[in-house]
C-alpha positions as CSV (number, residue, x, y, z in Angstrom):
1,X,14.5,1.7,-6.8
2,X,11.8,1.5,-4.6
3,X,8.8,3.4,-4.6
4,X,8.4,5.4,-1.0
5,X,4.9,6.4,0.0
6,X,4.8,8.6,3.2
7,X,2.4,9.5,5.8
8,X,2.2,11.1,9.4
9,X,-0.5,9.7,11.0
10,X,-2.0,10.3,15.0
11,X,-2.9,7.2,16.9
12,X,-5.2,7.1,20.3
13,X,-5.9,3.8,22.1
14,X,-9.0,3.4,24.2
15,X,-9.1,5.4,28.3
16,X,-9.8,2.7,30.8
17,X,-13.0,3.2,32.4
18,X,-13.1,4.7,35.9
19,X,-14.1,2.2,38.9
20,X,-17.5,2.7,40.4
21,X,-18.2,3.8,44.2
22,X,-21.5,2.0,45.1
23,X,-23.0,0.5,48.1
24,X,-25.3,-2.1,48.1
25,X,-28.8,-1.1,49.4
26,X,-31.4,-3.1,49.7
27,X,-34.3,-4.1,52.2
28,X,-33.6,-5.5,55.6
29,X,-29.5,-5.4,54.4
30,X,-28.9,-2.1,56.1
31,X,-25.2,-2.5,56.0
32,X,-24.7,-4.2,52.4
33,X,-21.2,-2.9,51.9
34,X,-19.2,-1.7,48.8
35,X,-20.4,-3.3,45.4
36,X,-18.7,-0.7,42.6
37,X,-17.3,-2.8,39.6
38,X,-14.0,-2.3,38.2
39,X,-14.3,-0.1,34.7
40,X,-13.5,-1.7,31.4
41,X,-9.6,-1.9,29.4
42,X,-9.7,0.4,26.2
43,X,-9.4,-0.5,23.0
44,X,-6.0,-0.9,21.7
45,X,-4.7,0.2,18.6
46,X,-3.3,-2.5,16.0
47,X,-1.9,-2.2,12.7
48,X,-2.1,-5.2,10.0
49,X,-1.3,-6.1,6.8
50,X,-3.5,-5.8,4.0
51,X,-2.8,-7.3,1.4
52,X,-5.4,-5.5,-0.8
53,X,-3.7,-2.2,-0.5
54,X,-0.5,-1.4,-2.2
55,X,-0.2,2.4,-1.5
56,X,-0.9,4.6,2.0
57,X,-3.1,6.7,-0.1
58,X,-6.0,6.3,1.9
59,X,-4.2,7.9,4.8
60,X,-4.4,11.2,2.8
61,X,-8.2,11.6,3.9
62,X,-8.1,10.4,7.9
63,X,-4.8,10.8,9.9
64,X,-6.5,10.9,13.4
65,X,-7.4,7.6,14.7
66,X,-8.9,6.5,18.0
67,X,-9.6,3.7,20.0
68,X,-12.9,3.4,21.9
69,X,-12.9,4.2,25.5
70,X,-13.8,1.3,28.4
71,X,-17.0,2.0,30.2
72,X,-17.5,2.5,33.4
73,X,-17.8,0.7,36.3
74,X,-21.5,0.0,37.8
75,X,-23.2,-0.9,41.3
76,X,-23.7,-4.7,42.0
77,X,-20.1,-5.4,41.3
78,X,-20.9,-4.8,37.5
79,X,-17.2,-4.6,35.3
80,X,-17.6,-2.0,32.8
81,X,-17.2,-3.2,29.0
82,X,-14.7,-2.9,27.0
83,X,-13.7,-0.8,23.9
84,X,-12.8,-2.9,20.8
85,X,-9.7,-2.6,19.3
86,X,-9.2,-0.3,16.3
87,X,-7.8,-2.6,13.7
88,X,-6.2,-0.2,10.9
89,X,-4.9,-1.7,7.9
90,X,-1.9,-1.2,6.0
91,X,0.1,-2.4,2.9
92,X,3.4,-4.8,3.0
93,X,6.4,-3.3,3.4
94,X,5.1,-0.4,5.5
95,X,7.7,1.0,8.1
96,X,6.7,2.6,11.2
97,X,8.2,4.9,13.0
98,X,7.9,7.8,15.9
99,X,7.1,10.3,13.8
100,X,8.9,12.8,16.7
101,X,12.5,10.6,17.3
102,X,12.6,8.6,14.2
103,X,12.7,5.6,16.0
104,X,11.8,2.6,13.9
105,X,9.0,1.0,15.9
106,X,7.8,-2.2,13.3
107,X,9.0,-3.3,10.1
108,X,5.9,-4.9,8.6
109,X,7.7,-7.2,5.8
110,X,5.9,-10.7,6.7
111,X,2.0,-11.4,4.7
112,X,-0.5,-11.4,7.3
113,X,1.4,-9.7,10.6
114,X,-0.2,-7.9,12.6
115,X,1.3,-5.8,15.8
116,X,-0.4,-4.1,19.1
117,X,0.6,-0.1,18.3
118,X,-0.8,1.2,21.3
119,X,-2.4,-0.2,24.3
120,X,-5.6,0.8,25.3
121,X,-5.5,2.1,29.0
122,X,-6.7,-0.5,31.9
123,X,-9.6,0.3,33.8
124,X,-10.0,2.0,37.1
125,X,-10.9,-0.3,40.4
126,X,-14.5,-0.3,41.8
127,X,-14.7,0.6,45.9
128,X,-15.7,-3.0,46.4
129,X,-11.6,-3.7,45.7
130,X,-10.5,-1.8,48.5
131,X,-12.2,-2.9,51.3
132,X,-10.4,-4.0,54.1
133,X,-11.4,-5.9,57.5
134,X,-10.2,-2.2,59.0
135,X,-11.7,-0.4,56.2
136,X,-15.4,-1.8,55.2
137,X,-16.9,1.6,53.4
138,X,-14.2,2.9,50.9
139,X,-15.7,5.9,49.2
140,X,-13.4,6.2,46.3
141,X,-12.3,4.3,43.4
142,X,-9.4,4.4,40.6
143,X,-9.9,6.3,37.6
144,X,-9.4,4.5,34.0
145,X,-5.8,4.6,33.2
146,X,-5.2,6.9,29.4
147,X,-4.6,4.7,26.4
148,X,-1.1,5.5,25.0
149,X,-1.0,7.6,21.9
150,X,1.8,8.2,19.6
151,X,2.7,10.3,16.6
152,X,3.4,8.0,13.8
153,X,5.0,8.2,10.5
154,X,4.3,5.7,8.0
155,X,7.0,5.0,5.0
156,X,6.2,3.1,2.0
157,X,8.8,0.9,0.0
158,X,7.0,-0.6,-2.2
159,X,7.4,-3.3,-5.3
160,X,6.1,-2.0,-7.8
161,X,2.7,-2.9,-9.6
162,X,3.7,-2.2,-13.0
163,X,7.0,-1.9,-15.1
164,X,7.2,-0.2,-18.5
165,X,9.7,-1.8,-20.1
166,X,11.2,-1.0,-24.1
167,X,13.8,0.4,-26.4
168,X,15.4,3.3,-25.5
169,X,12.7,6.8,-26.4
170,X,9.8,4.2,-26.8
171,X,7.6,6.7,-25.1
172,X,7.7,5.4,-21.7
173,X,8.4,8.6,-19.9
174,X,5.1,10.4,-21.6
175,X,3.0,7.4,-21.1
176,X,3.5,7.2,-16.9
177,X,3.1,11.2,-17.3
178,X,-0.2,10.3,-18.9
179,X,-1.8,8.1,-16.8
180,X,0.0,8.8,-12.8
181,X,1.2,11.2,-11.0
182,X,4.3,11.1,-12.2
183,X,6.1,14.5,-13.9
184,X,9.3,12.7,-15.0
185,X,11.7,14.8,-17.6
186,X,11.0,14.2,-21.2
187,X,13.1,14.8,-24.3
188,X,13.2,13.8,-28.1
189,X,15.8,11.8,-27.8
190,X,17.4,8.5,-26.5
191,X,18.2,7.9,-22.4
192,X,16.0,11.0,-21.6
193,X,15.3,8.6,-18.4
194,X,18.3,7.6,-16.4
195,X,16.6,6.8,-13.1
196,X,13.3,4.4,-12.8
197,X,10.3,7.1,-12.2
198,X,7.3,6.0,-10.0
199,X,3.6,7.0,-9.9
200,X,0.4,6.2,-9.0
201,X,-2.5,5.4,-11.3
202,X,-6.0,6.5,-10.2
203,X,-8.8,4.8,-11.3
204,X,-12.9,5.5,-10.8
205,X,-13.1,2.0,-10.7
206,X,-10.5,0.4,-8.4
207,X,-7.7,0.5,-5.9
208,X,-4.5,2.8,-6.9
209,X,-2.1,1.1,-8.4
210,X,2.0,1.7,-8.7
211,X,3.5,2.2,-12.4
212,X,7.6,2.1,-12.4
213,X,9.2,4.2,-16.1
214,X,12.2,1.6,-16.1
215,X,14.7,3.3,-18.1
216,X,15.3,2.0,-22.1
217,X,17.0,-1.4,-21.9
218,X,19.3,-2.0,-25.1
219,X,20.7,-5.0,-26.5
220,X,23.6,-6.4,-24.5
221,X,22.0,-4.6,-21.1
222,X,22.0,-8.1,-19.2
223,X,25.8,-8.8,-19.3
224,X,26.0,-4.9,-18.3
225,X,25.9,-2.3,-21.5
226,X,24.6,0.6,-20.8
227,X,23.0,0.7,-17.0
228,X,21.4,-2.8,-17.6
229,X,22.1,-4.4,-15.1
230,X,20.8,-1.9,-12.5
231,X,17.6,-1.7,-14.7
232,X,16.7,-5.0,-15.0
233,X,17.3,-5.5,-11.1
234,X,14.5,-3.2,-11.3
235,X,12.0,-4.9,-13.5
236,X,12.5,-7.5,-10.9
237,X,10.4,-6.3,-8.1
238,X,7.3,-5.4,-10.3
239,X,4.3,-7.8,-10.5
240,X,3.5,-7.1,-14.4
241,X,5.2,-5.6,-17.2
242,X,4.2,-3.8,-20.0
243,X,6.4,-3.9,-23.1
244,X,5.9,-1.0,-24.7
245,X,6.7,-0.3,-28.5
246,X,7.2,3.0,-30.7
247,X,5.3,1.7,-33.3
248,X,7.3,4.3,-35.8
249,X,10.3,2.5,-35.2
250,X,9.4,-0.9,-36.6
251,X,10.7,-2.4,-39.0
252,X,8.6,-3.6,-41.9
253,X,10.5,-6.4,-43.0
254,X,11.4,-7.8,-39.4
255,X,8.4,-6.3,-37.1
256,X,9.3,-8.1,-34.0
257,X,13.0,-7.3,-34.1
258,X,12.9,-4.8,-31.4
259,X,10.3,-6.5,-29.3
260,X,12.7,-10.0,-29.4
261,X,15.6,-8.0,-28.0
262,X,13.7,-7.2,-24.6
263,X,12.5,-10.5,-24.2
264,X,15.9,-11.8,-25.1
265,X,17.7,-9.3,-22.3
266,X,14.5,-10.5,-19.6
267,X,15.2,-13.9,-20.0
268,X,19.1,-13.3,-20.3
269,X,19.1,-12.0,-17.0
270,X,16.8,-13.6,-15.2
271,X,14.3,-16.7,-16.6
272,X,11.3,-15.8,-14.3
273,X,11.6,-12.1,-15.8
274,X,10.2,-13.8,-19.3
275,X,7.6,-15.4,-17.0
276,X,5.8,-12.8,-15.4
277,X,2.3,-11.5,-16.6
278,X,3.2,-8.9,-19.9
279,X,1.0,-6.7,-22.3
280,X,2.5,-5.6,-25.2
281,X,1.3,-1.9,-25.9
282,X,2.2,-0.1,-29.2
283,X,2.6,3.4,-28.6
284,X,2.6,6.6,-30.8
285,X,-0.4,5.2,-32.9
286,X,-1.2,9.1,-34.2
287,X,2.1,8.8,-36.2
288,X,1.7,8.7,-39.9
289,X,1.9,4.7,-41.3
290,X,0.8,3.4,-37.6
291,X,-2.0,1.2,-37.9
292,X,-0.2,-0.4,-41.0
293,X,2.6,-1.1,-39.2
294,X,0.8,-2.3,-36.3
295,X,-1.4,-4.7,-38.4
296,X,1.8,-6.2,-39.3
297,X,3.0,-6.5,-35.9
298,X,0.0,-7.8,-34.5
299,X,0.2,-10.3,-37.0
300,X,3.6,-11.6,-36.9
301,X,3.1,-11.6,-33.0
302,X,0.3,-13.8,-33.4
303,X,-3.4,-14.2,-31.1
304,X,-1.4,-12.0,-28.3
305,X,-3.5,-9.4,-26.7
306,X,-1.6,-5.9,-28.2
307,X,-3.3,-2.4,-27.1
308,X,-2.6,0.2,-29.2
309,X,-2.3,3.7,-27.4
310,X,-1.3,7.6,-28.0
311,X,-0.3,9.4,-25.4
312,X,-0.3,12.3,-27.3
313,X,-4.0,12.0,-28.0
314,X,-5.1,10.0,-25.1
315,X,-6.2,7.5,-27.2
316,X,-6.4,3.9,-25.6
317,X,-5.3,5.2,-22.2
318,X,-8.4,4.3,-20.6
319,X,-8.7,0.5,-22.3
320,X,-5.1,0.4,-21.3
321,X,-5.9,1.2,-17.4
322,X,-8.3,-0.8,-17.4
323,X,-6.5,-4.2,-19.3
324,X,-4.1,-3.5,-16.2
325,X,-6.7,-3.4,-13.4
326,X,-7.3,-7.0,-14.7
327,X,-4.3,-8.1,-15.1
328,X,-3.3,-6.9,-11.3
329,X,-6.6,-8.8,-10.1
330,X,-6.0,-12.2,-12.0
331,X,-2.1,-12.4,-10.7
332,X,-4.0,-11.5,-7.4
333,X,-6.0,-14.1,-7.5
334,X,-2.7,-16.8,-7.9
């Protein structure tokens, strides 16, 4: 599933600038002629990817955007300037369409593309552009031509940033409750979660990020027990996962038993799945016996980084957050 982020949005390119009527007058030229200069094109309005952003949340706060306007035309055949483009920036995968027809108008699914929305309007002729051997004093001039404008609606499919990935009622569905926007429905008991839930993590200190719930995978899910194979197609368009544990449910004379079986299905399925950038996170630490259990987990699994959380409590959520921010950054940064 794809996370779908919407927005409506109003666009405005630059008005041309209207043409200037002037005559040129100056001493001893009694009969200088026409000299108004043409008025300058308006800013267009363009749209290009940003690689930076990965939701259209900032749309939420401005939906009216305008080009400038071209200037007008001046005496001594001086061209009015023009307005600069309005550059707006938007993630990959963003699909725009007439908000009015629902005509698609650009599919933005190539890194770095960048596309003319609106064109800013050109700008109006001076007098000195119509004068003719039969006509030497035009008094007029053209006014600026209007920018286009359109009505826009911006759709969202996004990969997703993050993947929570475990057994079956590790806590996956509390945790994205927890820490996004998320509201998915939540139950004491296995497969509560039978369709991958999306939601967006705020942070005071960075850029939103997406969080995917991907639905308990269970041994046997990559040759197709259960709904595994659907799932893991799933995990396959995040960036990061996080393997997340019930630390209750371990087993204290084989700790890693149930963390081996997702990495088995991962790598089952697909080889790069085992590759991508993973935090383990053991959950439901306010249970009686947790931090035993997790010290013997933790040491079993070795020098890997392990975050212990509650989602219960709240405890951890914010080191968790911000172990993620970090993680997004560095796989960024390759």
């Amino acid at each position: 599933m794809k996370f779908v982020d919407e927005a409506i949005i109003t666009v405005q390119a630059g008005h041309g600038g209207s043409g200037c009527v002037s005559f040129r007058r100056e001493k001893f030229i009694p009969r200088g002629g026409p000299d108004g200069g043409d008025g300058g094109k308006g800013g267009d309005v363009v749209l290009r990817i940003d690689a930076q952003r990965r939701t259209l949340y900032h749309f939420r706060f401005k939906r009216q955007f305008n080009a400038p306007n071209g200037q007008p035309g001046q005496g001594s055949q001086k061209t009015g300037g023009s307005g600069h483009d309005l550059v707006i920036g938007i993630p990959p995968g963003t699909i725009v369409s007439d908000a009015d027809t629902g005509e698609v108008i650009k599919d933005f699914s190539e890194p770095d593309e960048s596309f003319v929305l609106a064109k800013g309007g050109r700008g109006g002729r001076g007098n000195l552009r119509f004068k003719t051997a039969t006509h030497r004093t035009p008094r007029f001039a053209q006014p600026g031509e209007t920018g286009e404008a359109y009505r826009l609606k911006l759709e969202l499919k996004l990969l997703a940033d993050v993947g929570i990935v475990g057994l079956p009622n590790a806590g996956k569905s509390t945790l994205i409750s927890k820490i996004s926007s998320a509201r998915p429905k939540i139950g004491d008991y296995p497969f509560t979660t039978l369709t991958p839930e999306l939601g967006v993590v705020h942070t005071d200190w960075a850029d939103p990020f997406v969080v995917a719930d991907i639905p308990g995978l269970i041994d046997g899910a990559h040759l197709g027990a259960g709904l595994g194979i659907q799932f893991l197609r799933h995990i396959e368009r995040t960036r990061v996962l996080v393997h997340l544990i019930d630390v209750a449910a371990i087993n204290p004379d084989d700790p890693l038993a149930g963390y081996k079986i997702i990495q088995n299905e991962l790598a089952s399925y697909n080889p790069k799945l085992a590759e991508k950038p993973q935090l383990v996170v053991l959950s439901k630490m306010d249970m009686p016996g947790a931090v035993q259990l997790s010290d013997t987990f933790q040491e079993m699994l070795g020098d890997r980084e392990v975050v212990r959380i509650s989602a219960h409590t709240g405890d951890g959520l914010q080191q968790l957050k911000s172990i993620l921010v970090r993680i997004l950054g560095q796989a960024d940064a390759v």
